[in-house]
C-alpha positions as a printed NumPy array, in Angstrom:
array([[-11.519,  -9.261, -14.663],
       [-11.176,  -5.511, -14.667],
       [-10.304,  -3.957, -18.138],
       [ -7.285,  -2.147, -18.312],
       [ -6.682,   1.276, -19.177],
       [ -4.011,   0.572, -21.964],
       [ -3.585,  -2.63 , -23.928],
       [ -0.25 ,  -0.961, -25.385],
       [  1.813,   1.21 , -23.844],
       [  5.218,   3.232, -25.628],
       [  4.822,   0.652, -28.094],
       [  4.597,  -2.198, -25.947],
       [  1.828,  -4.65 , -25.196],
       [  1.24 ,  -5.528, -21.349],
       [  3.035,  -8.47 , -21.953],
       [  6.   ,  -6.845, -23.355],
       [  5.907,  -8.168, -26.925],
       [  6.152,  -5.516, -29.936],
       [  3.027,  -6.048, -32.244],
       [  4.594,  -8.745, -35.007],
       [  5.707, -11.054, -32.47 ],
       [  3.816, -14.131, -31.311],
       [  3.433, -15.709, -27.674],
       [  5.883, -18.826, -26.618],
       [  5.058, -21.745, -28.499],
       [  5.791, -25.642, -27.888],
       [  4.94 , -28.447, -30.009],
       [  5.357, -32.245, -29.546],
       [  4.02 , -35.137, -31.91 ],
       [  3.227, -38.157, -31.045],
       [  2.343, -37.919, -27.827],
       [ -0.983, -40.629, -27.647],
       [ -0.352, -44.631, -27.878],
       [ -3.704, -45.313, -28.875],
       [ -4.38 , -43.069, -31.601],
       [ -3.203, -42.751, -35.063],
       [ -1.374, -39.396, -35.087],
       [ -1.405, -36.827, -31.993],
       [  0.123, -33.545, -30.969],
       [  0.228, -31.277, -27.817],
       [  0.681, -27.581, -28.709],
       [  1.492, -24.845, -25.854],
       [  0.216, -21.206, -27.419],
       [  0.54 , -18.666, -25.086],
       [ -1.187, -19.935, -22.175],
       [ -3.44 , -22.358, -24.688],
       [ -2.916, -26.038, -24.029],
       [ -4.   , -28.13 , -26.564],
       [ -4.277, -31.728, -27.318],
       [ -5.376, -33.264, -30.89 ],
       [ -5.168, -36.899, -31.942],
       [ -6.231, -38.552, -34.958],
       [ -7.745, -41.59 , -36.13 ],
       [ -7.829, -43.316, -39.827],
       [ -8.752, -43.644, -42.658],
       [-11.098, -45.866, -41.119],
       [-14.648, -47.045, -41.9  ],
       [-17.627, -44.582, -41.891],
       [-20.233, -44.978, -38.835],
       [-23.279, -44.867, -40.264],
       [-22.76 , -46.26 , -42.927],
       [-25.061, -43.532, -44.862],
       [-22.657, -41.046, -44.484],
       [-19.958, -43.135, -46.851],
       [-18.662, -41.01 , -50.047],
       [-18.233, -43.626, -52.843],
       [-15.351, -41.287, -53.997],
       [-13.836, -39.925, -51.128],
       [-12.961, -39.711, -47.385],
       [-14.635, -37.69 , -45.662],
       [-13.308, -35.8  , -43.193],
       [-14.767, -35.498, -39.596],
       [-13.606, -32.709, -36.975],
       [-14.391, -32.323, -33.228],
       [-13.602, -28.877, -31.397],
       [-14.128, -29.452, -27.311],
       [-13.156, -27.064, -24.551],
       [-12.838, -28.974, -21.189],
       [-15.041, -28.338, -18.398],
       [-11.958, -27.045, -16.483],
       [-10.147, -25.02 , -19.604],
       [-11.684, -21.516, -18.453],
       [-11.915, -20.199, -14.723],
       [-15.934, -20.397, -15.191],
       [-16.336, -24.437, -15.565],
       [-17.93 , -24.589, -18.941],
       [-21.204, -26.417, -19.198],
       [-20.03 , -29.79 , -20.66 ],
       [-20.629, -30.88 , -24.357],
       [-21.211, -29.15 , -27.641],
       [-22.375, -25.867, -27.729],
       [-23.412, -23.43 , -30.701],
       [-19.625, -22.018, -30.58 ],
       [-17.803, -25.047, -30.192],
       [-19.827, -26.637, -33.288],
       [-19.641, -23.302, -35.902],
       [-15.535, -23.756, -34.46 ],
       [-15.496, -27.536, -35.795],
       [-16.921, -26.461, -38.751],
       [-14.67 , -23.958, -39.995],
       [-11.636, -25.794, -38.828],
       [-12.7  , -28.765, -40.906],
       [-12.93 , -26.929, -43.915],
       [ -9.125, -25.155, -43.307],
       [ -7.577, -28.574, -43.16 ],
       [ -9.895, -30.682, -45.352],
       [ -8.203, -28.837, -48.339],
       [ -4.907, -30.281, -47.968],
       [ -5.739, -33.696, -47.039],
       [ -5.799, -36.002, -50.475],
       [ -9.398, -37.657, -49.701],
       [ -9.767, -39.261, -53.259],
       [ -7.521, -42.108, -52.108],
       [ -9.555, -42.866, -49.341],
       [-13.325, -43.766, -50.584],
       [-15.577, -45.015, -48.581],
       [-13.858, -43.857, -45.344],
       [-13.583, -41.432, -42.483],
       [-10.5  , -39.348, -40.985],
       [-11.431, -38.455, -37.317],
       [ -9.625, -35.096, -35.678],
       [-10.521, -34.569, -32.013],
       [ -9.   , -31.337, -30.315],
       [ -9.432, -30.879, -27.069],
       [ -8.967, -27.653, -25.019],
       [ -7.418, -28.493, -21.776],
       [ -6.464, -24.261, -20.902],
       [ -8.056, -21.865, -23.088],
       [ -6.011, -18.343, -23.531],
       [ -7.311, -16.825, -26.548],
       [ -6.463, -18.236, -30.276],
       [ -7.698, -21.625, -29.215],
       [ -9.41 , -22.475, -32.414],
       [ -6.49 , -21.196, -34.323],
       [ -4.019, -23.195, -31.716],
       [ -6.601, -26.215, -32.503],
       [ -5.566, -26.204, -36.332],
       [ -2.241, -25.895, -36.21 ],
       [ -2.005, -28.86 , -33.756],
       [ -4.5  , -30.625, -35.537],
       [ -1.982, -30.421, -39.374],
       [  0.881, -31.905, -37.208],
       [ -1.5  , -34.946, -35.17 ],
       [ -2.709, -35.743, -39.355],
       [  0.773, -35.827, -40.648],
       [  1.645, -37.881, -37.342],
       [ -0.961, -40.595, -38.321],
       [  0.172, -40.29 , -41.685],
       [ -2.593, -38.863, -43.489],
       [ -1.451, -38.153, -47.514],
       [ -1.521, -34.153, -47.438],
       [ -0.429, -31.695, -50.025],
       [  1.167, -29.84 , -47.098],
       [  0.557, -28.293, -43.582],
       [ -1.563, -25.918, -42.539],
       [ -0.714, -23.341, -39.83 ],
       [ -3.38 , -20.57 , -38.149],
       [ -2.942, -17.89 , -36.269],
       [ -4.848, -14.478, -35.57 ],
       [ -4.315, -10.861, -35.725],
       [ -6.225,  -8.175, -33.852],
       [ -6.72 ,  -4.195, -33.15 ],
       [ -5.708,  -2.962, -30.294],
       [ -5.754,   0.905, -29.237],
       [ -5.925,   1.052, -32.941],
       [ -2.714,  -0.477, -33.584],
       [ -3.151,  -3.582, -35.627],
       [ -0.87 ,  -6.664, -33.422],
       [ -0.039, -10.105, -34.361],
       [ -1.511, -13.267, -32.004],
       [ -3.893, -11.474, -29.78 ],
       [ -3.537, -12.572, -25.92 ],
       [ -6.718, -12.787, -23.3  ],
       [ -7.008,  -9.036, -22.762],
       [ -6.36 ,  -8.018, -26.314],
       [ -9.362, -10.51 , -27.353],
       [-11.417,  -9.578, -24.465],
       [-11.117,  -5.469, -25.028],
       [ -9.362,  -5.251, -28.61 ],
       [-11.283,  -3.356, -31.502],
       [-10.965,  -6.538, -33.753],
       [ -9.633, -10.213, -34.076],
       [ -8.957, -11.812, -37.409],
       [ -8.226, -15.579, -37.078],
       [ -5.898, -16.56 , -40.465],
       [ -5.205, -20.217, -41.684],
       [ -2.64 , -20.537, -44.558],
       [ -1.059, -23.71 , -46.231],
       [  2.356, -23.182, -47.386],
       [  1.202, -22.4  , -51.25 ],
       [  0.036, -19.121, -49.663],
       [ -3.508, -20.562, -50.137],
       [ -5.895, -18.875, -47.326],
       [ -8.034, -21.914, -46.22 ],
       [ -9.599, -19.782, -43.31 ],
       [-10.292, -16.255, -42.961],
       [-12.791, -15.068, -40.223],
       [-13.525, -11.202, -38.415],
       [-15.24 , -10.229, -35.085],
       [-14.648,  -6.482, -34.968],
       [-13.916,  -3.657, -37.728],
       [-10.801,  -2.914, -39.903],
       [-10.565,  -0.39 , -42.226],
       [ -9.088,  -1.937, -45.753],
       [ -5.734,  -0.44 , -45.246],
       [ -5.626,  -2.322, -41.498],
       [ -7.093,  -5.245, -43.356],
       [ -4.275,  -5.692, -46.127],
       [ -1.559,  -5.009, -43.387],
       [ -3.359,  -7.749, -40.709],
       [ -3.554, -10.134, -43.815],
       [ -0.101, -10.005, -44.523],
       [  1.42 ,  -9.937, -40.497],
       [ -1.395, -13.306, -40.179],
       [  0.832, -14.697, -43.316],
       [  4.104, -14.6  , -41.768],
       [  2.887, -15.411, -38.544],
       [  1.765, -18.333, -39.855],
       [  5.297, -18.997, -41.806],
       [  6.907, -19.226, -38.161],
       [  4.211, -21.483, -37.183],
       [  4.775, -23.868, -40.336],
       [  8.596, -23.822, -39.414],
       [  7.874, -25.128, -35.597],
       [  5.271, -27.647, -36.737],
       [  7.823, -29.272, -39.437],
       [ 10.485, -29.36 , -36.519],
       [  8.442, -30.868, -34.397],
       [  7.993, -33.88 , -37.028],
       [ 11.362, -33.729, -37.709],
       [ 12.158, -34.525, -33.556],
       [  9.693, -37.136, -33.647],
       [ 10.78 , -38.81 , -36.608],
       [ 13.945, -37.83 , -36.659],
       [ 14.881, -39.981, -33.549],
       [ 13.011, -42.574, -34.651],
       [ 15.907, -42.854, -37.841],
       [ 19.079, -42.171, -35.866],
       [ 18.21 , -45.132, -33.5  ],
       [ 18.076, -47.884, -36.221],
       [ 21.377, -46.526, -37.817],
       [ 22.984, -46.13 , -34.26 ],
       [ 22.029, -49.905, -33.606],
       [ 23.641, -51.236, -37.14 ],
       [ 26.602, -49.281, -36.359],
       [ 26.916, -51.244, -33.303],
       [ 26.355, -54.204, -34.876],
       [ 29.198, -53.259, -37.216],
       [ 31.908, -52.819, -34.277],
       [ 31.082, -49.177, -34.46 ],
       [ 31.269, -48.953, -38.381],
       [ 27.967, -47.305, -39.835],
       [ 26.812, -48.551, -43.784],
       [ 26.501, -45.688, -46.111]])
C-alpha cells in the first residue's frame, strides 16, 4: 500500500468526509438463533459480528464469584478479515483488545444479580477497516441488551485521530496507517468514559478538543444502537397487536 501524499486535502479527507463526521454505519440485532443476544455492525468497511451468551454457569468452576457475574470477553479477527491471512488464534493484540473491551462494558452490566455465573461476549472480525475494536464494543452493548443482560445503559466507542495535524473524528485505513495519532473513546450515556486509549502524540489543547469530538461521536453511535433495538423489538410488538386486531374484525384494544 503506497502512502499518500495528503491524508486531507482543502479541508477534505480522501474520502470526502469533513473531520467531525463518521463513516456509514449499519446495525442489526438479533441476527444469531442460537445465541442469547447478537448484532452485526457495518463501520466503514468494518464488518462485525458479536453474540452473547448468559448468565450461565462458570467453566471451571474455580473461576465462580460468590457475589457476582463475571464477565468474559473474546476479541477474534478472522483469518480472512485483512488482505494478509492472519495467523489463526489469539495473539498478544487480540488478547490486550479483549481486555480493555471487557472492562468498557463490564461497568454497565449489573453483575451483583448474577452470582455465581458467567456472561460470554464473542466478537468476531469478519473485514477489518480500522476502529475494529471500537466497532467490536459498540456491537457488543447492542448483542448484551439483545440477550437481555440488566445494564445501567449502553455503551458506544469510537476513535479520533491526527491527521496532517488536523485532529478528525473516526479515523479510516490510511488515516490509522499514516496519521500522527489515534485515540479510541468508549462513553456510556452518563458521560462516564469507560475506555480511553492513545497510540501517537497530542498536545493537551488537541487532546481536550479529540475528547470532546470522541463524545459526540459516540452520542450518534448511542442513537443508531437504540434504533436498532427499537427495529428489532419494535416489530416484534406491532405483530401481536396487528394479530388481536384481526381477531377483533379489525378493531385494536387500547
Amino acid at each position: 500500500m503506497t502512502k499518500p501524499e495528503k491524508l486531507m486535502i482543502d479541508g477534505k479527507r480522501l474520502d470526502g468526509r469533513g473531520p467531525n463526521e463518521l463513516r456509514p454505519i449499519k446495525f442489526k440485532a438479533g441476527v444469531l438463533k442460537r445465541a442469547d443476544g447478537s448484532c452485526y455492525l457495518e463501520f466503514g468497511g468494518n464488518k462485525v459480528m458479536a453474540a452473547v451468551y448468559g448468565p450461565r454457569e462458570v467453566h471451571p468452576r474455580h473461576l465462580q464469584n460468590a457475589s457476582r457475574a463475571i464477565v468474559r470477553y473474546r476479541y477474534n479477527m478472522a483469518a480472512f478479515s485483512v488482505e494478509e491471512r492472519k495467523r489463526p488464534g489469539p495473539d498478544r493484540r487480540s488478547i490486550e483488545i479483549s481486555k480493555v473491551s471487557r472492562e468498557a462494558l463490564e461497568s454497565v452490566v449489573l453483575e451483583e444479580l448474577y452470582p455465581r455465573s458467567a456472561v460470554d461476549i464473542f466478537v468476531e472480525i469478519l473485514q477489518a477497516d480500522a476502529g475494529t475494536r471500537v466497532a467490536g464494543i459498540n456491537a457488543a452493548s447492542v448483542a448484551l441488551a439483545d440477550a437481555g443482560i440488566p445494564m445501567r445503559c449502553l455503551v458506544s466507542a469510537c476513535s479520533v485521530g491526527k491527521i496532517d495535524g488536523e485532529v478528525v473524528l473516526d479515523l479510516n485505513k490510511d488515516e490509522d496507517n499514516y496519521g500522527q495519532a489515534d485515540l479510541p473513546v468508549a462513553v456510556n450515556q452518563f458521560g462516564e468514559v469507560t475506555l480511553c486509549q492513545m497510540d501517537g502524540h497530542l498536545t493537551e489543547e488537541e487532546f481536550g478538543k479529540a475528547l470532546d469530538m470522541a463524545v459526540d461521536g459516540c452520542k450518534k453511535l448511542h442513537e443508531m444502537q437504540k434504533q436498532a433495538l427499537v427495529e428489532k423489538y419494535g416489530t416484534m410488538v406491532a405483530q401481536p397487536a396487528e394479530e388481536e386486531a384481526k381477531a377483533n374484525g379489525g378493531v385494536a384494544n387500547e
